[in-house]
N, C-alpha and C positions, 0 to 999 in steps of 0.2 A: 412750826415746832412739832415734832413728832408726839404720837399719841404718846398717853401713859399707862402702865399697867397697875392698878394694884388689888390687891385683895382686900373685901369687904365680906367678912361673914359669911354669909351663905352660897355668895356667888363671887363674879370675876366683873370688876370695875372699869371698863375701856372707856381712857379720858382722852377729849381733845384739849386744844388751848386756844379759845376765841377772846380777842383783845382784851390778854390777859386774866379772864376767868375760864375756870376751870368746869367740862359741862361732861358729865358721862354716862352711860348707857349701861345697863347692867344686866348681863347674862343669866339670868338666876340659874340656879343647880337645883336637879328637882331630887328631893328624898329618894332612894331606892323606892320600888315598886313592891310589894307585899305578894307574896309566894302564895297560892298559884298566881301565875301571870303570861297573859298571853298577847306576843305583839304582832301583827299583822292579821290579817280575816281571812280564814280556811274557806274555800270556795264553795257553795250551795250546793247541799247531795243534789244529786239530779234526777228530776221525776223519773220514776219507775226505777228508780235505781235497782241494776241487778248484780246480786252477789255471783262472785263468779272465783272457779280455780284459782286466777292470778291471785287475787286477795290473800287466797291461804298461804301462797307461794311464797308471798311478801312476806306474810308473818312469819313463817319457819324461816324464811331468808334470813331473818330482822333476829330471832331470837331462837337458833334452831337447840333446843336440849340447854336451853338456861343461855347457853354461851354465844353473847353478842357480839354481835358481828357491825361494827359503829358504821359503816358508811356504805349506803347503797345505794344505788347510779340505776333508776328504772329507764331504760329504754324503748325507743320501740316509734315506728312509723308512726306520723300524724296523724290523729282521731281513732287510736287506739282506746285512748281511755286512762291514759298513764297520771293525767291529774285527780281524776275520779280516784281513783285508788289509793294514791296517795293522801288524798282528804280523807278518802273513809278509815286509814291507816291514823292520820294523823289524828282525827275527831275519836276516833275509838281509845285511843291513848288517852287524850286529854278529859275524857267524856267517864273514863274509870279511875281517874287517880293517878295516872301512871308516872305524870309527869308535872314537874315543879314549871317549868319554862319550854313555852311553842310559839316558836318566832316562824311564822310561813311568807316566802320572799317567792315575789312574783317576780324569774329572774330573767328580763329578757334582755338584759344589759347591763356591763359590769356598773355604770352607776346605780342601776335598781339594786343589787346585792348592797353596796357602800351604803344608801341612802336609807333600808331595813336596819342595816348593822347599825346607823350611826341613833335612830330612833330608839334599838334594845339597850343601846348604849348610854342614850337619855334619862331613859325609863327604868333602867337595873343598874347601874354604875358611876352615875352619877357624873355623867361624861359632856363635856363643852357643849353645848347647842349650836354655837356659831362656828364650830370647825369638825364638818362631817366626817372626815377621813380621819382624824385624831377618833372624831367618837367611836366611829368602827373598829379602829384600833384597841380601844379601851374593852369594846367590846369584848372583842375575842381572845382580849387578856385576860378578860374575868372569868371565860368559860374554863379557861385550865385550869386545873381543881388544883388547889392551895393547901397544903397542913394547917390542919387544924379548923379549916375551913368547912359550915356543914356543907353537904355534899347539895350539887343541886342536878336533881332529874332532867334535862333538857331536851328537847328537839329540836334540829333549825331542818326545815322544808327549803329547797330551794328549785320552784318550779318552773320547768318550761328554759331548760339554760340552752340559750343560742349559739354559745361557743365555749370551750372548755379554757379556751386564754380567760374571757370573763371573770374567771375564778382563782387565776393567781395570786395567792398569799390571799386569798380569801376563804380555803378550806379551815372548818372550821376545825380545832385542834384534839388531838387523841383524848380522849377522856371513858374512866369507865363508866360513867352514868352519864353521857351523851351519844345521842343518835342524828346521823345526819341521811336527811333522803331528798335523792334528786332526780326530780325527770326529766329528761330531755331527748331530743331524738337524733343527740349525736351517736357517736360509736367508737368513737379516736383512743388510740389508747391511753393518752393524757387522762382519760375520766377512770383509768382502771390504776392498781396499783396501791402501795400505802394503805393497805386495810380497807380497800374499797374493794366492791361485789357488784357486778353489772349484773342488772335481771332482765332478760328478755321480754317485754310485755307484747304478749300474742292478740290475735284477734279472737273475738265471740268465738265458743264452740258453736255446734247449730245448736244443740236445747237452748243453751244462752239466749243465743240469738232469739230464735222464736219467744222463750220467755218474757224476755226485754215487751220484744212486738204485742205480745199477745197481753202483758201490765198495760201497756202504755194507753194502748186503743181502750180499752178496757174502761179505767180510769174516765175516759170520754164516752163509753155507752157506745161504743163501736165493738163488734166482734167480724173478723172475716176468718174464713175456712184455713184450718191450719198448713195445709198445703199447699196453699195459697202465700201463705205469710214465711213457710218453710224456703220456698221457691225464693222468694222476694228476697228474703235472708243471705241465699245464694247467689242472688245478682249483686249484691250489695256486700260482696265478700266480708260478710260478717264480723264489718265492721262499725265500730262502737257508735263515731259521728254519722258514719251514713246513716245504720238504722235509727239514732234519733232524731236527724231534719228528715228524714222518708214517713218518722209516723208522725209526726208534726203535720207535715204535708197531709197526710191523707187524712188526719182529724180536722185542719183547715181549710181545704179543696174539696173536703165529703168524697174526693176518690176512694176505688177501690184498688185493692191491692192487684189484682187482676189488670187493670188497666194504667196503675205506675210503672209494671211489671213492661206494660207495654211501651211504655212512653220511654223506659229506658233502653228500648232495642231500638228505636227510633234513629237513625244518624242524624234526623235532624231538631232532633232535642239537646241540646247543651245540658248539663250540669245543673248551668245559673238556671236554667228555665223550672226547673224542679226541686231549687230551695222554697222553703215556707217564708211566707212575709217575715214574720220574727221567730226568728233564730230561738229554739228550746235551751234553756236550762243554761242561762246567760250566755251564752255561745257568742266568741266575740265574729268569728269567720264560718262563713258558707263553706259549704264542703269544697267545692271548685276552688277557692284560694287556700284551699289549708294547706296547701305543699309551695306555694307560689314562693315563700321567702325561705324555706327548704333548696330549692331549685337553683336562685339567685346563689346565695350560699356555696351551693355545689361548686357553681360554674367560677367560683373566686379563687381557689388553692390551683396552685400550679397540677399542670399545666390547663391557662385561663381558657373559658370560654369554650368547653369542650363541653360539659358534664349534658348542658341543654338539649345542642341538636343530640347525643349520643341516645337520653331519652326520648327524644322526639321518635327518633328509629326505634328501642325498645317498645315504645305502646301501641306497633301496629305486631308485634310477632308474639309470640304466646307467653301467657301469664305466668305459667308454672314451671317455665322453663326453657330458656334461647339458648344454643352453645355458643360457647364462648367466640370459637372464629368466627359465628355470622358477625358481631359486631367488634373484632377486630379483623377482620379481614381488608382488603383494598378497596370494595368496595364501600366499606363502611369508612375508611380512614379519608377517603375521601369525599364522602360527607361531613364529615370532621371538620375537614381545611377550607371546604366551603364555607362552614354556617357556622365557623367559628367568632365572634365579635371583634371588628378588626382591634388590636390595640397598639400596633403599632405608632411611629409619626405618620405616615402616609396610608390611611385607611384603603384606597386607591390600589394599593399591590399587591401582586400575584399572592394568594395564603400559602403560609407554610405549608410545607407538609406534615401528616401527624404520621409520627412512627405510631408502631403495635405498641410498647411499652406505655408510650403517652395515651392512646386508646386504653389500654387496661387502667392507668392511673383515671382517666375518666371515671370507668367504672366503680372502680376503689372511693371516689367523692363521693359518688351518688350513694354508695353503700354507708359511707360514715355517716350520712343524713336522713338513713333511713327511707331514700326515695326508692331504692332496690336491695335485694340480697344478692350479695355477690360470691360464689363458693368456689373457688377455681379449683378445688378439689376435686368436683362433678363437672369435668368442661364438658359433657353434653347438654349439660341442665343449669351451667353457671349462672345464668340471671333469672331472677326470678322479680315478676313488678305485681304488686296491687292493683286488680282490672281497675278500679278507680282514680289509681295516681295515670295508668292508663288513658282513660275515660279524658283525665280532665287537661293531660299532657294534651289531648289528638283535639279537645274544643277550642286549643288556641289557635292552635294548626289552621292557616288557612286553604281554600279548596287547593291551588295552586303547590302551595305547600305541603301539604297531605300527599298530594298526587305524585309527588318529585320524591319524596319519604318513602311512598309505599313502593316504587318504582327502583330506590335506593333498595330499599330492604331485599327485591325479589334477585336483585343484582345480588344480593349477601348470601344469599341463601343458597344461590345456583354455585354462585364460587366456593363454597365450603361443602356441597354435596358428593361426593366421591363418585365417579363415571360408576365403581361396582361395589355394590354395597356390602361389604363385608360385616360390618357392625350392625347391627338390625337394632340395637337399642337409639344410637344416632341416627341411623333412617329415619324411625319413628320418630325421633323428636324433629328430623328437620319435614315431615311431612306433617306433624303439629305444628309450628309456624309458619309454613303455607298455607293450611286452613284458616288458621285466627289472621295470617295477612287479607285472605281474600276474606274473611268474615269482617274486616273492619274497614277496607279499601277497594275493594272487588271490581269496581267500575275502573279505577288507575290502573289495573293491569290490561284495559283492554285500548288506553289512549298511550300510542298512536296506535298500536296493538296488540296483540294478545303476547303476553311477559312466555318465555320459554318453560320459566317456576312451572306454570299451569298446566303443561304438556307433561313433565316430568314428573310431577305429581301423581299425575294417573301411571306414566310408567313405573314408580317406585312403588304405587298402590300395587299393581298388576306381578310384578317381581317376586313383592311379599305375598302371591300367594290368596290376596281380598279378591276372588271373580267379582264378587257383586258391587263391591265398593268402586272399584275399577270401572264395570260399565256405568253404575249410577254419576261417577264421575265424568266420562268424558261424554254421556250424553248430557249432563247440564252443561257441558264445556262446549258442546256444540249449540243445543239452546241460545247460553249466553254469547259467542262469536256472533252467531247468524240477526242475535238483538243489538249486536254494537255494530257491527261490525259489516252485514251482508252477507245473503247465501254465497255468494260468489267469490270471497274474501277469501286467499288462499289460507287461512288461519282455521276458517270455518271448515273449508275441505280438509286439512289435515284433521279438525279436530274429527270430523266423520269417518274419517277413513281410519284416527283409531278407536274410534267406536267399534266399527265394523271388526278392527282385528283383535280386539281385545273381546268381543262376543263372540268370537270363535273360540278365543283361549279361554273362554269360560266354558266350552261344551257345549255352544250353538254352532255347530259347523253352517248349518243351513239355514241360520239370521247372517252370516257373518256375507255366504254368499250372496244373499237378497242385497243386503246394506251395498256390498260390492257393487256389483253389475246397476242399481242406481248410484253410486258416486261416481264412474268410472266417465259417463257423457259428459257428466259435467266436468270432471276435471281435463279432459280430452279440450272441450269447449273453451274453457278459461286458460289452462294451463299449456295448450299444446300439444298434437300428440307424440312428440320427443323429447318432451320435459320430463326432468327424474321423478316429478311425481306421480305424474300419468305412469309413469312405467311399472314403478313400485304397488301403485295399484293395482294394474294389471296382473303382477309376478301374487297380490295380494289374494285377488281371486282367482286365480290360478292354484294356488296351495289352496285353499279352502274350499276350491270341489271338489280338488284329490281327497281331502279330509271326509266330506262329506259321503266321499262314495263315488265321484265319479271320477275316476284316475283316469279313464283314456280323455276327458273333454282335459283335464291337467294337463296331460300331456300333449295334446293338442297348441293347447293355450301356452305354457311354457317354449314348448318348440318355436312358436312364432315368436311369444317375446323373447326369444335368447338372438334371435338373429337381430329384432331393432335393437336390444341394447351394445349388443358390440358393435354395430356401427355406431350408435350413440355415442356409447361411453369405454368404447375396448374394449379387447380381450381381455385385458388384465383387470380390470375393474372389479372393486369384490361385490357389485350388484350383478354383472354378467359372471362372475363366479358362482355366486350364491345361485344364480340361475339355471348355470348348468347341474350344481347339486342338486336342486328340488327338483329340474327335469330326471337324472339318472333315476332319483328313489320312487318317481311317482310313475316309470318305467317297471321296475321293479312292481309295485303297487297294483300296476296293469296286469301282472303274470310273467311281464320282461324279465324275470330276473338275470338271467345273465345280458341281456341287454344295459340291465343294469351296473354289473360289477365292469363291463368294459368301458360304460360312462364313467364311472369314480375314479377305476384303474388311470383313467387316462386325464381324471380334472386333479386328483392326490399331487403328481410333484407339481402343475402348474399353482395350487393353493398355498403350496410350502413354500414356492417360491415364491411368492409377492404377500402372503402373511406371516410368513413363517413356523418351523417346524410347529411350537407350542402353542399357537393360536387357537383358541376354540374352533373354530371353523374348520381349521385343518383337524386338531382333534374329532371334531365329530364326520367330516368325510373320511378317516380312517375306520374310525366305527363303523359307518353305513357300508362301505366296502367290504367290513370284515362279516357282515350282516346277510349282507345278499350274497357273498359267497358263500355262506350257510345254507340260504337258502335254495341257491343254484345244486345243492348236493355236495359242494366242495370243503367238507368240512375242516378238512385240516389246514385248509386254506383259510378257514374262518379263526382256528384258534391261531396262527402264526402273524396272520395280520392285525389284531385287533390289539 
């Protein structure tokens, strides 16, 4: 026989019917709860708590010039600080009077929102105990203000929300003496709209920061040098959870800031190795997992199983900014289709390919969860990551993996670098990504050998115009070939030989030719003496003793290599071209000058015919021709030809 219902006084009577008596269980209804009242536990300030900007921001957000503003969506990347705020928001409210009802829902799932709602709903309306979803209901019936009804001051906090569906038909309802605030570290536009206000919650300024550091230790009878702890701030991108497991760490390890400083330049320290035994200021996750179900998350919205490896490739290139085509480029898309998770039926098959569009929606995931900023407005500087979500992305990374990644990356970079750099602001950022690649991977560029990136770097340095950065460059670049790789390693000889030419173009004519005249046996010995690289060195010092001052030993030296290279590589070859032009000027150079104009006269249409007319190279054997006939006395000859 089916239960019975009925009503008994205070509460609600659910009867069975066991052989034939009647046996029932009774719901009580508990009295409304008595004004102030608060349901849920606002989370424990946090030692050393520092006041900071954001705080102010909230409040004028919250109540800017009287006129509130009901519903505000704090966001903002994991271990910001976004709950912090929100309690000191919340507790300063309830702590003055402000508010009749503070309901704080720890919301990491739409049953946690239901299961809050259906308690206020217990506890102030007098709502079912045995049926959650009715209570919840009841709830946020009660909160629309009623005629005639007194009004009641309320807050519902709803913290830490995982996903913005979670919240369907559970936004709490318009009211003018209700405030709703929520943190999370989505971005979706589902959380905006309807009288809701997204707040950006940023990282520590640096006073913050060091402030924060310099309470904390404090409080423990530790003090370390400000600059000290200023630095550390800065490794620790001034962020809210780093710097409280870092000074944890150093009050419980008795480290100094000096030497965490160091521990975090370490490759081979992890993360996990530099959390404190217990976690500060109930901290449920170590910094290294605080992005981990962020990540997950990403990699779930169409299209799957991208968002991962996409940041896997972001945390070796620079923090403050990768253009956009390094990581939708070919080479990145096909990292993509690689290390996408298979989800087809047959794990076993070829991966798709990822178009660019599905690579930017990659991007776009990552962005909504806060693991990157994504501004396609600024494609030179479009992404931008947290060295730490960085940091903790590259700890999972095995070496194997790391190595295929960074090698990935250098393939990205090279393909989106333009042969002539016409944009000097994207030069610069893609020579800032080959720095931060070879500052976090630097070894993978050199297995099986030295990445092209690395050569091109110094020539993008040397273009812009850096002498000193340039040679400081490609002598560690020769350093590090000759440590991986062997003196004798044609990688290592190229990196010397531009050493060599690039301390010329700084103004060492007479380092460039020392560096020469020793690379040149060796490369003769290794490379052969009718390999183009032997030769190119050859034609190398050749031009750098003309420079130097000594134009007949140039010409000397060019004359004989002009005759191996055309048998090498022909007449027509723009190496024995260019050969015949540095012999004609360095003729010229010698006193030749009309010796000169009748070498140009005669290398001009053979340059235009095989580079043609507008080629730099022809452009500037025009010049030299119209040069030396200046000089020869033929002036009119100079203004008609140049």
């Amino acid at each position: 026989m089916p239960g019975v219902i009925t009503a008994t006084g205070g509460g609600i009577a659910v009867g069975t019917v066991t052989g034939g008596i009647h046996q029932y269980r009774h719901a009580a209804l508990r009295e409304p709860a008595v004004w102030p009242h608060q349901v849920g536990v606002i989370p424990s300030r946090a030692q050393s708590f520092q006041h900071r900007a954001e705080a102010d921001r909230l409040r004028a957000a919250i109540d800017s010039g009287g006129a509130a503003v009901l519903r505000q969506v704090l966001t903002g990347m994991g271990g910001v600080g976004k709950t912090q705020l929100a309690a000191d928001y919340a507790r300063t409210a309830w702590d003055t009077g402000g508010l009749d009802v503070l309901v704080w829902i720890t919301a990491g799932g739409r049953s946690s929102v239901v299961s809050r709602y259906a308690q206020a709903g217990i506890e102030l309306c007098r709502a079912d105990p045995d049926d959650p979803e009715q209570a919840a209901d009841s709830f946020l019936a009660w909160l629309t203000p009623k005629s005639g009804a007194p009004p009641c001051r309320w807050l519902i906090v709803m913290d830490d929300v995982a996903d913005p569906a979670d919240l369907r038909d559970l936004w709490p309802p318009a009211s003018p003496y209700g405030r709703t605030l929520i943190t999370t570290r989505r971005r979706d536009a589902a959380l905006t709209g309807e009288g809701r206000r997204l707040v950006e919650v940023g990282l520590f300024s640096e006073a913050e920061a060091l402030a924060y550091l310099t309470t904390s230790l404090a409080a423990h009878g530790r003090a370390e040098p400000a600059d000290q702890l200023t630095a550390l701030a800065a490794d620790l991108g001034h962020l809210a959870l780093a710097l409280a497991q870092a000074a944890a760490y150093l009050i419980d390890s008795g480290e100094t800031a000096a030497a965490y400083r160091r521990l975090l330049t370490d490759r081979t320290t992890t993360l996990t190795d530099l959390t404190p035994d217990v976690l500060p200021d109930e901290q449920a996750l170590a910094l290294a997992a605080a992005w981990s179900l962020s990540i997950t998350r990403a990699d779930t919205p169409r299209p799957a199983s991208l968002a991962r490896p996409m940041l896997h490739l972001a945390s070796l290139l620079d923090a403050y900014g990768i253009p956009q085509d390094v990581l939708t480029g070919e080479a990145a898309r096909a990292h993509l289709a690689a290390h996408r998770t298979a989800t087809g039926p047959d794990p076993t098959a070829e991966p798709a390919p990822v178009s660019r569009p599905d690579a930017i929606r990659a991007l776009r995931a990552l962005d909504r969860l806060s693991l990157i900023d994504h501004r396609p407005g600024t494609p030179h500087q479009a992404v931008r990551v947290h060295q730490l979500i960085q940091r903790a992305t590259r700890d999972t990374l095995s070496p194997a993996q790391q190595d295929q990644c960074a090698r990935t990356a250098a393939d990205a970079l090279m393909a989106a670098w333009p042969a002539i750099e016409r944009n000097t602001a994207l030069a610069q950022n893609l020579r800032a990504n080959t720095d931060a690649l070879t500052r976090h991977a630097e070894d993978a560029l050199y297995r099986p050998d030295a990445h092209s990136a690395l050569y091109h770097l110094g020539q993008s340095l040397g273009d812009s115009g850096q002498a000193n950065a340039v040679t400081t460059h490609f002598q560690h670049l020769t350093d590090t070939t000759t440590r991986h790789l062997g003196p004798d390693h044609p990688d290592t000889l190229t990196a010397r030989s531009e050493l060599a030419r690039w301390r010329g173009g700084s103004g060492d004519a007479a380092g460039a030719v020392a560096a020469l005249a020793e690379l040149l046996p060796d490369m003769a010995r290794v490379m052969g003496d009718d390999h183009p690289d032997t030769l190119v060195t050859r034609h190398e010092l050749a031009r750098w003793r003309g420079e130097s001052g000594d134009a007949a030993g140039a010409v000397a030296a060019l004359a004989e290599l002009l005759s191996d290279s055309a048998r090498v590589m022909g007449d027509d070859h723009p190496h024995t071209l260019t050969t015949r032009h540095d012999l004609a000027v360095c003729r010229g150079q010698s006193g030749d000058a009309a010796g000169a104009v009748a070498a140009l006269a005669e290398l001009l249409p053979d340059m235009a015919r095989v580079m043609g007319d507008d080629h730099p190279h022809t452009l500037t054997a025009r010049h030299e021709l119209a040069r030396w006939r200046g000089e020869s006395g033929d002036a009119a000859g100079d203004q008609s030809t140049d």
